[in-house]
C-alpha positions, 0 to 999 in steps of 0.5 A, a space after each residue: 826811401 820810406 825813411 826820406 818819406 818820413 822825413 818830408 811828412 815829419 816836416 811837412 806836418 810840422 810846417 803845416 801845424 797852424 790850423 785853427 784848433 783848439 786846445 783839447 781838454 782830454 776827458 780821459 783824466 782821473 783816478 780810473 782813466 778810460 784806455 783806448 786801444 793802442 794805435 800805431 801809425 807809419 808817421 807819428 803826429 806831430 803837431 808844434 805850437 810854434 813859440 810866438 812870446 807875450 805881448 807886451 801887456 799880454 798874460 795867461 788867464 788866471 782862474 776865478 778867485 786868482 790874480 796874477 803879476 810879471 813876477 820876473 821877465 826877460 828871463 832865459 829859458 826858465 825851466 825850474 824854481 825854488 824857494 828859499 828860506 828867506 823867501 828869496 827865488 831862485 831859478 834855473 835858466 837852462 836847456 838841453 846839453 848839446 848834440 845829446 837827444 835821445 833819437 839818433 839819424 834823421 828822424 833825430 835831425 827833424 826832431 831838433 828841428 821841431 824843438 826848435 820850433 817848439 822853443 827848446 833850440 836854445 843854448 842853455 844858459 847853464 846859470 841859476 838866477 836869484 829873483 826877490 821880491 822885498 816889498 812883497 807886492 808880486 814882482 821882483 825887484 832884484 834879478 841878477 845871476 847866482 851861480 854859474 859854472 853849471 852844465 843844464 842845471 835843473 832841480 835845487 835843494 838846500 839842506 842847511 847851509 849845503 845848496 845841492 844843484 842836479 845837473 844833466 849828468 851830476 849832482 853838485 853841490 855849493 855853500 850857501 849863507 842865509 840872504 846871499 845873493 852870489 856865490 862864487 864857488 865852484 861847484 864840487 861833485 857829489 855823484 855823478 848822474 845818468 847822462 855822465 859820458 853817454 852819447 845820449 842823454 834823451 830826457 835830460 832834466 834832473 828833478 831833485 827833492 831832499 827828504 824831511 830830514 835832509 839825510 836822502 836827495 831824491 832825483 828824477 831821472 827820465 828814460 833814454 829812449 821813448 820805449 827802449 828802442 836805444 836797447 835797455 843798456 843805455 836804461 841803466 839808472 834811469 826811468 827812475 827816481 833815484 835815492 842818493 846819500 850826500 854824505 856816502 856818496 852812493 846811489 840806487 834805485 828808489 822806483 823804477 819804471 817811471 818812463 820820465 819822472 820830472 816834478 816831485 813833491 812830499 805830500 803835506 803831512 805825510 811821509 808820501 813821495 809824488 811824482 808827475 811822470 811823463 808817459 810813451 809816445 806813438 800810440 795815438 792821440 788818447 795813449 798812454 796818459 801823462 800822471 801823477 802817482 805816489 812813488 812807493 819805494 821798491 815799486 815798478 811802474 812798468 815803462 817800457 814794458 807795460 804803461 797804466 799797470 799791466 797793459 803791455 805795449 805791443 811794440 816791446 818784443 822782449 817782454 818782462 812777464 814777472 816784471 810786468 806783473 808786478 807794474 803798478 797801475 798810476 794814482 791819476 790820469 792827467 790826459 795823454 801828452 800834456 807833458 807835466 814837468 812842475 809840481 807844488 803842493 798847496 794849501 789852496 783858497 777860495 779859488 780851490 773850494 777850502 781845498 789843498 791839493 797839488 799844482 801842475 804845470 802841464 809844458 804841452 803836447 807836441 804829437 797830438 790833435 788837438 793840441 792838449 795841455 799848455 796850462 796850470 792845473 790842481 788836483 784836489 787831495 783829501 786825506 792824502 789821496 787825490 779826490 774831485 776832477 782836475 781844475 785850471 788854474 793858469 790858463 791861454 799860454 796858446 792862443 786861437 791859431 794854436 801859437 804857444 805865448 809860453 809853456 809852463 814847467 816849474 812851479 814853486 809855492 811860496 811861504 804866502 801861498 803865491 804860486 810860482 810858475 816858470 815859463 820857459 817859451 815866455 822867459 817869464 814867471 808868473 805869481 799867482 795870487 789870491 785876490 784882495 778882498 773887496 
């Protein structure tokens, strides 16, 4: 009874989500984030932004001192971009594997159903597009598929003539000549991924960053569970980055405890690993924050046991006191469940004070009122730390009824400063620009 009980609150929630709210903008942001006490509820909150798409003329509102063009449109489910060498984009039209989330039953069934709502019920497309702009003028004339033969492909990396693909389960691997715009090899396997065989695979997305000198791949691999409730067997190699040599073919465990690691990103002259980690669930609206934080190797970042540090989650029964008391507390606090997923490091302009920093694309939140997330952020960096409050950058991906026209993920900066951002609800990217002087 009490399951069919939340099963029809869980829906009715969900079907009554339309209210007029605004979006939040959660205050609990920054290096030293103010930390409610843990709330725990019978039925989770759930609020979707139902995905209604952009009108035809429509587009999210740029900050001050930016522009921003249609780069490419008509896409599906664009999830995450890179650029290369020659300037040409390429991006990643995918979804989740099928019939692998991370929630198991009923409670899994509505959550499919929500997802959907939310605008992630697609078949993945398994395919990465090439997009390039040749006159340069913020749109993309050529868009056509480049690489297919995939399985929900995610994070790109060149290094030197090898294009490396991070796919839910595998990293892959294919030629690449400088300008080509199709490739028709099949991918051949380099090492398999948590996801290879499982019957879940819960926080499908595999980021995927090459070191400086292209020797080390570096993938982010989300946990299994919201809090290790599928049991820790399942947790092997995951809520982690892993480090993987291509030329070995052997993994390990570069961080841990980082419940779902998805952008990742070298700090601008510095040796420094970053990440944007998405945080637990079910704690209440302003708990645990989302963040951004310097991965240092060997580190513990306390997921499942402890979250922001050494604050232990009180649903975890079996504790890990000498493992959480090493957990390291985050770099900066993003807001709780505003979902970052991309991160670009940028030199920033006008419209960021002189400032470089890094940019963020926060997807949005599903379980919390009000509604928090759905935009482009950056934080400002000085000498290779975060310094000054989070500003918007991209703005109105979710209109007054609390409607997502897009959800923002991967963003890319490009070698004229332009910055990319993938919409997956919208099938669009974006480029923001700097505008023309007068």
């Amino acid at each position: 009874m009490r399951v069919l009980t939340f099963a029809i609150a869980f829906a009715l929630c969900g079907a009554a989500c339309g209210s007029r709210q605004s979006v939040a903008s959660d205050a609990r942001s920054g290096a030293v984030p103010a930390l409610p006490a843990p709330q725990q509820r019978l039925f989770p909150t759930v609020k979707v932004a139902p995905v209604t798409g952009w009108a035809p003329n429509a587009a999210p509102t740029p900050a001050q001192g930016l522009r921003v063009t249609r780069f490419a449109e008509g896409l599906a489910h664009p999830r995450w971009l890179y650029v290369l060498p020659n300037g040409d984009v390429l991006v990643a039209e995918t979804n989740g594997p099928p019939g692998k989330g991370g929630v198991k039953g009923l409670k899994g069934w509505i959550m499919a159903l929500l997802m959907k709502k939310a605008g992630a019920g697609e078949a993945s497309a398994d395919r990465i597009s090439l997009l390039r702009d040749a006159d340069g003028d913020g749109i993309a004339e050529l868009k056509r598929p480049f690489l297919a033969g995939l399985h929900s492909p995610f994070g790109m990396a060149l290094v030197g003539d090898t294009l490396y693909v991070a796919n839910a389960d595998a990293l892959v691997a294919v030629g690449y000549r400088r300008g080509q715009i199709r490739i028709d090899e099949r991918p051949r396997l380099v090492v398999e991924l948590p996801g290879k065989g499982d019957e879940l695979n819960h926080h499908w997305t595999k980021s995927l960053l090459a070191s400086r000198d292209g020797r080390r791949l570096y993938v982010g691999a989300g946990s299994n569970s919201n809090v290790g409730e599928n049991g820790m067997a399942v947790e092997s190699g995951r809520a982690a980055v892993l480090e993987i040599d291509p030329a070995a073919r052997t993994t390990r465990v570069f961080a841990s405890g980082l419940r779902n690691p998805v952008g990742l990103a070298w700090a601008p002259g510095t040796n420094a690993l970053w990440a944007v980690v998405n945080e637990r669930d079910e704690l209440g609206n302003d708990l645990v924050p989302d963040y951004l934080t310097e991965v240092r190797a060997g580190a513990f970042y306390g997921w499942p046991y402890s979250y922001y540090g050494q604050h232990l989650d009180p649903r975890v029964k079996s504790q890990q006191p000498d493992l959480v008391a090493r957990a390291i507390a985050p770099d900066y606090a993003l807001g709780s469940h505003v979902a970052p997923l991309g991160l670009a490091f940028s030199s920033g302009g006008a419209w960021s004070g002189g400032k470089g920093g890094a940019v963020i694309g926060l997807h949005g939140s599903w379980n919390r009122k009000p509604q928090a997330g759905y935009k482009v952020v950056f934080v400002p960096f000085v000498a290779g730390r975060p310094a000054g409050p989070m500003q918007d950058v991209l703005t109105d991906f979710i209109d007054r009824e609390g409607n997502a026209r897009g959800r923002p993920v991967g963003i890319a900066v490009q070698a004229d400063g332009g910055i990319l951002v993938a919409d997956d609800a919208g099938n669009t990217v974006w480029k923001l620009a700097g505008d023309p002087p007068p």
